[in-house]
N, C-alpha and C positions, 0 to 999 in steps of 0.2 A: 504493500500500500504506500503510496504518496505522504510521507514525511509532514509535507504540507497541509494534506486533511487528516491526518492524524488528530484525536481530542488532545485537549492538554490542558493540565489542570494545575492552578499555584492559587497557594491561599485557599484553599477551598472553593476556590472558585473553577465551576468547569467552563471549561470552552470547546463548539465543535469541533474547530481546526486550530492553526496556527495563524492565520492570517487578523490582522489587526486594523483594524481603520486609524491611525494617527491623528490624532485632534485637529483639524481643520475650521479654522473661523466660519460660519457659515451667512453671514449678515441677514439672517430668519429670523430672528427673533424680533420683537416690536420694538417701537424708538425707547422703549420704559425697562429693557430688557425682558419680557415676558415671552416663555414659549407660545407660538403661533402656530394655527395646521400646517401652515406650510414648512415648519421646524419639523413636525411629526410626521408629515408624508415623506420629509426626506429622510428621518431613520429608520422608519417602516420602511422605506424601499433599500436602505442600506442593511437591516437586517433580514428582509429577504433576499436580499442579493448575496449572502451565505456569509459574511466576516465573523470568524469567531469573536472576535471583542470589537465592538464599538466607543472609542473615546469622542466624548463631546469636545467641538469649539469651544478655545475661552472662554468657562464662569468664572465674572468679575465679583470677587469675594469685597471689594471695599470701592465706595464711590470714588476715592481718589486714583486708583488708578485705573479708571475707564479708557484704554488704548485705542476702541475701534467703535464704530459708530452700531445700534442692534444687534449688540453678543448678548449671549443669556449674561443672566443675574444671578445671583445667589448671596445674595449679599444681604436678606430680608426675608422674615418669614415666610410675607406674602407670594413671594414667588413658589413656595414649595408645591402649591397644587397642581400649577398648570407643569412643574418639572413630574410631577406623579403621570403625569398623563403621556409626558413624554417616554418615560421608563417601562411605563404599561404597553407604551404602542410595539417597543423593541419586544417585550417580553413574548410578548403575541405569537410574534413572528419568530421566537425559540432564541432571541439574539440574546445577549450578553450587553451591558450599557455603564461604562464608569464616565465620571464628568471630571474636565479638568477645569484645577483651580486654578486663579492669577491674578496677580496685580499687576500693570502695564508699566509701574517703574518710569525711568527715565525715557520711555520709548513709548508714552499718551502721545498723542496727536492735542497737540493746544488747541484746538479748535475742542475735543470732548472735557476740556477743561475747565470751561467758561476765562473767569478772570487768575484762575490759579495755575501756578507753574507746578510742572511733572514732581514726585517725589521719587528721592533717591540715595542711597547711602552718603555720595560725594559731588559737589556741583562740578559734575563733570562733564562737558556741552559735546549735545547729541547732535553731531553735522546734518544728518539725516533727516531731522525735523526741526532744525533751526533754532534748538531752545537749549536752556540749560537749566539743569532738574535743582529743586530747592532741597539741603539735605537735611534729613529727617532728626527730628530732635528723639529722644529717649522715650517719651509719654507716645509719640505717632509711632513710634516702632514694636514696642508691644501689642498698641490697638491694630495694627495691624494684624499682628502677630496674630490675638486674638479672633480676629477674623475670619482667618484662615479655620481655627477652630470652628467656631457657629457654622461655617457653609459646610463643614462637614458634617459637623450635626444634621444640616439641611439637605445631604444628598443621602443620608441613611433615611431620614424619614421621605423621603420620595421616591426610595426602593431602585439607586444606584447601585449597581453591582460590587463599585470598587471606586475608588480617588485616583487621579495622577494629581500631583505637584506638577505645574509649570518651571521648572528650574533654571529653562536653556531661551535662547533665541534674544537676551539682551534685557528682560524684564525682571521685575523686582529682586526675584531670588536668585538671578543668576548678577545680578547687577553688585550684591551681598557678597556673591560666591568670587568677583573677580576681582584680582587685584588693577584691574584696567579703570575701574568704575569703583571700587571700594576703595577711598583713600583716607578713611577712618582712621585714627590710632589710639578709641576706646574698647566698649568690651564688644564692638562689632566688626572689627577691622584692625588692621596692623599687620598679621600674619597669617596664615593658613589657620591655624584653630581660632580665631579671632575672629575671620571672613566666613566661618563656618555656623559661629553662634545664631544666627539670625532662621538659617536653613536646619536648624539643631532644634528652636524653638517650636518652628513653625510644623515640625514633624510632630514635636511631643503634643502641640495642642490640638493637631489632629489625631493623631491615635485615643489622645484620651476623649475623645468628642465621639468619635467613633467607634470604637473598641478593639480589644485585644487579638480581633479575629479576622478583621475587617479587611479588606485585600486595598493596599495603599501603594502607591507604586510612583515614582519621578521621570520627568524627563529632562534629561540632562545632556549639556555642551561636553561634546569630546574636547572639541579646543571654540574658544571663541573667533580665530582667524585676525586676532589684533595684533600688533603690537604690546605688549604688557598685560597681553591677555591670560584666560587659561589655557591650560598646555592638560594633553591627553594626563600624563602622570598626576597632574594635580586632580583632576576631574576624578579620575581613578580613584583617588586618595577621597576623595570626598562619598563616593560611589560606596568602598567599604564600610564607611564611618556610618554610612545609611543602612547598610545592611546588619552590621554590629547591633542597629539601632531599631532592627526590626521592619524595614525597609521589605516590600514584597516584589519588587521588580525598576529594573531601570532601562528606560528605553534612551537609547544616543544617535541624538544628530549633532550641531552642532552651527556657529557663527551669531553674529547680532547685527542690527539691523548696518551698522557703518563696513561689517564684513563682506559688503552687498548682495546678498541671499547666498551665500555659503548654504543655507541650510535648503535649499529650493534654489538649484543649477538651474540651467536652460540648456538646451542643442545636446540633450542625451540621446544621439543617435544608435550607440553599438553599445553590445554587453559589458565591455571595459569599461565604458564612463558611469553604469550604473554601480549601484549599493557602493556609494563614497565614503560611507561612514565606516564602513567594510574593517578594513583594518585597526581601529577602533575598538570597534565592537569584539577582535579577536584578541585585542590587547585586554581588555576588559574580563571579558570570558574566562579567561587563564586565570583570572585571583577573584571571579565572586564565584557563590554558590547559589545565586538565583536570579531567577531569571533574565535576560536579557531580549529588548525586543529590537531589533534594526531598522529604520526607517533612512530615508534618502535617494532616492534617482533608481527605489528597483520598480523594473518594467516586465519583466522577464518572468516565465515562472521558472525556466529551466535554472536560471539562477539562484529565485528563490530556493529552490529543493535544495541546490547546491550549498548553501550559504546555511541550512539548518544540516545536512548532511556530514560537511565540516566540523559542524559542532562552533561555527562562528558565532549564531544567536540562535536563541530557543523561538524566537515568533518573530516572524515578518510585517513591518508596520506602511501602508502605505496610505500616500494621503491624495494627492495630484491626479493621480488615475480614478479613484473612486468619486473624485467629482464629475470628471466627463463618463465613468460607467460602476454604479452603484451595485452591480452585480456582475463585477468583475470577477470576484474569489467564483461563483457558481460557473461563470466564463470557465475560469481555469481547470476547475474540475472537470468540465465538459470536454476539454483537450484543448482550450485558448493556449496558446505559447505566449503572446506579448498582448500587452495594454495597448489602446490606441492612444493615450494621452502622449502628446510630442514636443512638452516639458516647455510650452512657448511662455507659461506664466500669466496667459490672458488672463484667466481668473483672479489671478493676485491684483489687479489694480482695484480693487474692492473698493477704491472712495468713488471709483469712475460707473463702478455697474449697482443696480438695483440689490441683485445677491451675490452672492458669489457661486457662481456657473462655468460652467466650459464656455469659453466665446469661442472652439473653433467647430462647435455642433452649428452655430448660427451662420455658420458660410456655408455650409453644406460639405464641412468636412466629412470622409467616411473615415 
């Protein structure tokens, strides 16, 4: 049998195959961040379309770092019901549904800001969006902290399967984890265990929101692709210190937003420029003992098998493709070889389009 529809199971948590949706912004959600039908026909169709785990788009756990314009909420009681309906509609269809958490850090678009500037460990000026982030005093860093907590409370009561932490791609937590953007030299910054405490925190007060059992998992920068950024070894080291800590999976991509999409290439034409994180992920592998998920530029299944085969990563995370074909993994079990997505990024201009869709469906690509 195919490696890749094999079940798999961590945390208590089953899954049908190996294949993984990667959190993808979805811009469905309403201008107030509330789930909309049209949030839930798209995971209804994505857990019919066979991915054994579905991770949600950005939940914005705290109103200050709202990075994109209609991401879900979770940040408020009120939101849990319409997320119930969301979790009920995957369940339906036999899916699997964890939601990831985030705060958008130095990397908010000032326009979801009104009159406030980004919050961030260190005012260290974001080229990318022209601004430079205000750094957080002692009392906002807990509340933050905090926060992370309650939205966990709030995905267990809306019958999430599981948590990712947002850790990588240049926001909050990874903003903590770098020494690029962390130029603190209190009890949040200074050194590696220093730059650690914030992602330390924000662990414990979701577990204990959560429970002892609860399937929690991160996704994290192999390397940030900066200058004074993180570096795989450090990442690694941080990677352990999660799993020491009761950590249930780590999925790796990697870059932030000035690394200019490091984490989402373009002109992935051949099997060599896919699964970038590749190497990464097999540096990784070698010193955890749980699980590992890959995401980045794979298109291929014949690579996928290969890439769990190896024993590089235990599940395949993909994001880019299951927006232009939501029932891609069912594709591949059918005998699909390659994804039709051809990595142009259309979708990513998300302030430019309604939602975020394939734009090369709408020329009449096949």
């Amino acid at each position: 049998m195919s490696m890749l529809f094999e079940p798999f199971t961590f945390a208590g948590m089953e899954l049908r195959n190996r294949i993984v949706r990667s959190a993808t912004y979805e811009k469905r959600a309403d201008v107030d961040g509330f789930v909309t039908e049209e949030l839930i026909t798209l995971y209804r169709n994505l857990a019919k379309g066979g991915a054994g785990l579905i991770i949600t788009g950005n939940a914005l756990v705290h109103v200050s770092g709202r990075s994109v314009p209609q991401a879900i909420c979770i940040h408020n009681d009120f939101y849990i019901d319409k997320l119930k309906k969301l979790t009920e509609a995957v369940h339906k269809k036999s899916g699997r549904v964890a939601i990831q958490l985030v705060h958008g850090g130095r990397q908010c678009f000032p326009s979801m800001l009104g009159t406030e500037r980004p919050l961030a460990p260190s005012e260290v000026y974001e080229p990318t969006l022209k601004t430079t982030p205000r750094a957080m005093i002692d009392e906002e860093i807990w509340q933050i902290i905090e926060s992370f907590g309650d939205a966990a409370r709030r995905a267990v009561y809306a019958g999430f399967d599981g948590i990712q932490v947002h850790g990588a791609h240049g926001y909050l937590v990874n903003n903590f984890l770098s020494p690029y953007t962390n130029k603190r030299t209190d009890y949040w910054g200074g050194d590696e265990e220093r730059r650690f405490h914030f992602l330390e925190e924000v662990f414990k007060s979701i577990r204990k929101e959560a429970g002892d059992h609860y399937p929690i998992m991160i996704k994290l920068n192999s390397a940030d692709f900066v200058e004074g950024g993180l570096t795989v070894q450090e990442s690694l080291k941080i990677a352990k210190r999660l799993e020491d800590m009761g950590l249930d999976a780590v999925e790796v991509s990697g870059g932030i937003y000035e690394s200019q999409l490091k984490a989402a290439r373009t002109g992935i034409k051949t099997v060599e420029q896919e699964a970038y994180f590749r190497e990464a992920a097999r540096t990784f592998k070698k010193e955890l003992n749980i699980p590992l998920m890959l995401v980045g530029g794979i298109r291929s299944k014949t690579l996928a098998e290969d890439i769990l085969r190896e024993g590089d990563a235990d599940l395949i995370s993909l994001s880019r493709p299951l927006i232009r074909e939501p029932d891609l993994p069912n594709k591949f079990k059918e005998g699909k070889e390659k994804a039709d997505c051809i990595s142009c990024n259309g979708c990513m201009r998300f302030m430019k389009l309604d939602m975020v869709r394939c734009t090369q469906l709408e020329k009449g690509a096949d």
